[in-house]
C-alpha positions, -999 to 999 in steps of 0.1 A, spaced: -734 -261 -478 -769 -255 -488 -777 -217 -505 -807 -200 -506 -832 -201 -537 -816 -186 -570 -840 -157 -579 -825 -153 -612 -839 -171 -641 -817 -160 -669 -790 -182 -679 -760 -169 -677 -732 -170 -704 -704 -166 -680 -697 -184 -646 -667 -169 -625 -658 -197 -596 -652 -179 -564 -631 -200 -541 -618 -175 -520 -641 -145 -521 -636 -116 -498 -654 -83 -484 -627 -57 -493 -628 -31 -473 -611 -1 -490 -596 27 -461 -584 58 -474 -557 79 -462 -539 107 -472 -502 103 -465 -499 68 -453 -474 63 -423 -462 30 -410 -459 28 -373 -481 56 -359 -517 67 -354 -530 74 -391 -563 92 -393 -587 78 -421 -609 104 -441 -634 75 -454 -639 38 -453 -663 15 -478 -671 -21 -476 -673 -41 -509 -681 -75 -516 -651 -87 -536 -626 -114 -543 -611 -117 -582 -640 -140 -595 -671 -118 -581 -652 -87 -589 -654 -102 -624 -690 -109 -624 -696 -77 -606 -679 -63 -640 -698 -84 -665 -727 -77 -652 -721 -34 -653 -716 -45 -690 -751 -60 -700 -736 -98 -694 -756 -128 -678 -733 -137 -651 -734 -164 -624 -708 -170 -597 -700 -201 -577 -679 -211 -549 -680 -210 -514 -696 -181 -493 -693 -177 -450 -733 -178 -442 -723 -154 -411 -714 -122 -433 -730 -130 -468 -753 -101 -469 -733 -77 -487 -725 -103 -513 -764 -110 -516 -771 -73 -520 -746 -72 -548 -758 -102 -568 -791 -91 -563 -786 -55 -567 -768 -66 -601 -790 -95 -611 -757 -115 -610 -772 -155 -605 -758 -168 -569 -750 -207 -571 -724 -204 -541 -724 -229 -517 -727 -218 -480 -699 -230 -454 -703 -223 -418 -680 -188 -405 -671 -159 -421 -660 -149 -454 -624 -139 -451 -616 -96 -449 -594 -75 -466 -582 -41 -462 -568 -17 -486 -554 14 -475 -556 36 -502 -527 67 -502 -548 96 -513 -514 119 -520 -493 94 -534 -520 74 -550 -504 38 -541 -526 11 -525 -515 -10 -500 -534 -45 -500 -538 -63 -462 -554 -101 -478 -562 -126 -454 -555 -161 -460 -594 -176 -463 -609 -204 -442 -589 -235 -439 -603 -267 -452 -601 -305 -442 -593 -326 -472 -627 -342 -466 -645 -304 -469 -622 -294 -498 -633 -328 -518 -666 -319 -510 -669 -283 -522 -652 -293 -554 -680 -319 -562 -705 -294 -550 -690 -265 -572 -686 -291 -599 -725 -303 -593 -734 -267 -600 -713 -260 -630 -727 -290 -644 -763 -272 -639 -751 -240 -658 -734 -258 -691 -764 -255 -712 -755 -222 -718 -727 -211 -707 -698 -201 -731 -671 -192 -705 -661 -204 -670 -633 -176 -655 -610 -191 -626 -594 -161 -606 -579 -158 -573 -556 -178 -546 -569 -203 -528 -581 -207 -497 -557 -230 -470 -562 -268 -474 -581 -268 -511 -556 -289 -535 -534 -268 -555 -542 -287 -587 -580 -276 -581 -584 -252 -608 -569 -279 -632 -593 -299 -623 -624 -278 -628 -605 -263 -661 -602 -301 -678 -639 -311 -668 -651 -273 -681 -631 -279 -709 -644 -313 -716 -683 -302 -715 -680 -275 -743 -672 -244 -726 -637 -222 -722 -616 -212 -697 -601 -181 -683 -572 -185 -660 -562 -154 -638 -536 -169 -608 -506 -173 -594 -481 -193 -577 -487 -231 -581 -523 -233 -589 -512 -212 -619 -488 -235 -628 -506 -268 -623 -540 -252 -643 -520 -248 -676 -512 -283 -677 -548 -286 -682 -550 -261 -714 -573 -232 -702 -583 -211 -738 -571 -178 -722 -543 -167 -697 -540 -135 -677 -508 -131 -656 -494 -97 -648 -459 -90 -651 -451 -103 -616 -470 -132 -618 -452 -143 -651 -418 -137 -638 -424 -160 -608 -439 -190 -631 -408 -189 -647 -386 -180 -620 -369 -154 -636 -366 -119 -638 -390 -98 -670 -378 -65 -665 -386 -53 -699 -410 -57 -725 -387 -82 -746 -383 -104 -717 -422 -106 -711 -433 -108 -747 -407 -141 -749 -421 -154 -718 -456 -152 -728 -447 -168 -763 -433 -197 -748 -463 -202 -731 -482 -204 -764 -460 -231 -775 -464 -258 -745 -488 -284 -748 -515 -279 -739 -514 -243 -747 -537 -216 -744 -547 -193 -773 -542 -160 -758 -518 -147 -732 -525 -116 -715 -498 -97 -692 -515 -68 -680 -484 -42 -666 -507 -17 -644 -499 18 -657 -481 2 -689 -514 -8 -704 -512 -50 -713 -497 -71 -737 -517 -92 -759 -502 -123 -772 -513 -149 -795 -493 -177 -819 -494 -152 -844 -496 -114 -832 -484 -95 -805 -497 -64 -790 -498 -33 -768 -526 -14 -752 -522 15 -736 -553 39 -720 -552 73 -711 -544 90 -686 -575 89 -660 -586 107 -627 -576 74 -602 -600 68 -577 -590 32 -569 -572 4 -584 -585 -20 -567 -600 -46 -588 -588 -33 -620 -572 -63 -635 -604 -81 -623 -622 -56 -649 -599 -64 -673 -603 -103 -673 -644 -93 -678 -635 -71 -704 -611 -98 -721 -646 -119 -721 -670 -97 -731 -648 -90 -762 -649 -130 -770 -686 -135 -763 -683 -102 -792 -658 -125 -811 -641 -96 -815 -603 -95 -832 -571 -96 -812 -568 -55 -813 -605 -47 -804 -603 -70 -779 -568 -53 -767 -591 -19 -769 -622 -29 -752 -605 -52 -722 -583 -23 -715 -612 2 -717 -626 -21 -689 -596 -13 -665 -594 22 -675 -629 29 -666 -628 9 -633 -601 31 -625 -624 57 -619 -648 38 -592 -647 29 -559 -648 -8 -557 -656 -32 -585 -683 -15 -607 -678 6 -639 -696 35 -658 -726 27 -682 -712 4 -712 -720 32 -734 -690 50 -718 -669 20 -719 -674 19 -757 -662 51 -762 -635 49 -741 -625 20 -757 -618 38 -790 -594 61 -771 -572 31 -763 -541 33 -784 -530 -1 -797 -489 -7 -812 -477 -38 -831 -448 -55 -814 -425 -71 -838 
């Protein structure tokens, strides 16, 4: 699992822990038809996955970023260009193979996106225990100054649901904060473990609690009883795709809504909004101006092929174009 020399000497602020990164590549299409020949106009490879999207995003933004994880040594080039190209630190460990592929076929008429994701490399339980203590090892490096830690994604087959719990308790415990963006049972087993901040969408929320939240009422209650288990974060964010995000704490609750943009992709635009969310607290900005610039984030990813965004001057303005309610 060795990696190559880190080039980057400044410490990064944020860590985003890739477990199951990907090379997304993006196919466009216009008029998508199952079951026959479908001509494509363009294709573009990205290195991707949730948590390098994120640093990807953080670092467009003037943020010291590092990611960790696990990387195939047989196709990391693209991810190396990126990190490089973006000065984003590389502590990934390397594992034999490939790094999994995933395709997106992007409707240029209708402007829906289709996502193909592959399942990841399967691990042992003796190579899963191991790249924990590795990515652990390497966190452990990064603490001196690192404020937040961001754990995004599924996980690849064989690695222990209860593995971002894990990290988030041990983060936790060593003075830093977590962001929690997953699904499913990982989800589920990390917020026993208190991470500071939550990002489901609306899809993932319903399925934690197994039932339907098919309006804003439903969601808003969902979210608030997460703030009220113990452990319990201190945000909850839903993001709801063309319905903006909701932005919960013990005591306020909000909506954010962006303008209409020109879509190019939305790929990777909850990613964006998870960096956004922690630029705004490395800002310590308030709950609204948080709500305005996370948003932003998303908005202006919109607008990009895969996961980069505009200069962050452009961000800022955009942000003060976000239109943010009070929910009672």
């Amino acid at each position: 699992m060795n990696r190559p020399p880190n080039p980057f000497a400044e410490p990064a602020r944020v860590v985003a822990v890739a477990l199951n990164p990907a090379l997304d590549q993006t196919i466009e299409i216009a008029g998508l038809q199952p079951g026959v020949v479908n001509r494509a106009l363009r294709m573009q490879v990205d290195a991707g996955g949730k948590a390098v999207n994120v640093a990807s995003c953080l670092s467009d933004f003037g943020v010291n970023a590092a990611v960790t994880g696990q990387l195939g040594r047989d196709n990391a080039a693209l991810f190396e260009e990126l990190f490089q190209r973006k000065k984003i630190a590389n502590h990934c460990c390397y594992l034999d193979g490939l790094t999994r592929t995933n395709a997106k076929l992007v409707d240029t008429l209708s402007g829906e996106t289709t996502d193909l994701n592959m399942p990841g490399p399967e691990f042992d339980p003796v190579t899963a225990a191991d790249l924990l203590q590795q990515v652990l090892e390497r966190l452990e490096r990064l603490m001196e100054r690192v404020e937040w830690v961001v754990l995004s994604g599924s996980l690849p087959p064989g690695l222990p649901v209860d593995v971002y719990a894990t990290i988030t308790a041990w983060v936790q415990a060593a003075g830093a904060s977590v962001l929690l963006d997953a699904s499913g049972a990982p989800l589920k087993a990390a917020l026993a473990a208190g991470p500071r901040i939550v990002k489901p969408n609306r899809h993932e929320l319903a399925e934690l609690f197994d039932r339907p939240l098919d309006n804003r009422e439903a969601l808003v209650a969902a979210g608030r009883e997460l703030l009220h288990n113990s452990p319990a974060p201190e945000w909850v964010v839903v993001s709801l795709g063309g319905d903006g995000a909701l932005f919960l704490t013990r005591e306020r609750a909000l909506q954010a809504q962006a303008p209409r943009m020109t879509v190019a992709s939305t790929v990777g635009a909850g990613d964006a909004m998870v960096a956004g969310l922690i630029a705004a607290r490395l800002e310590n900005l308030p709950l609204a101006e948080t709500a305005q610039l996370a948003t932003a984030f998303a908005a202006a990813k919109l607008t990009r092929r895969g996961p980069h965004l505009p200069r962050p001057a452009e961000v800022r303005v955009l942000a003060g174009q976000i239109v943010v309610s009070t929910i009672d």
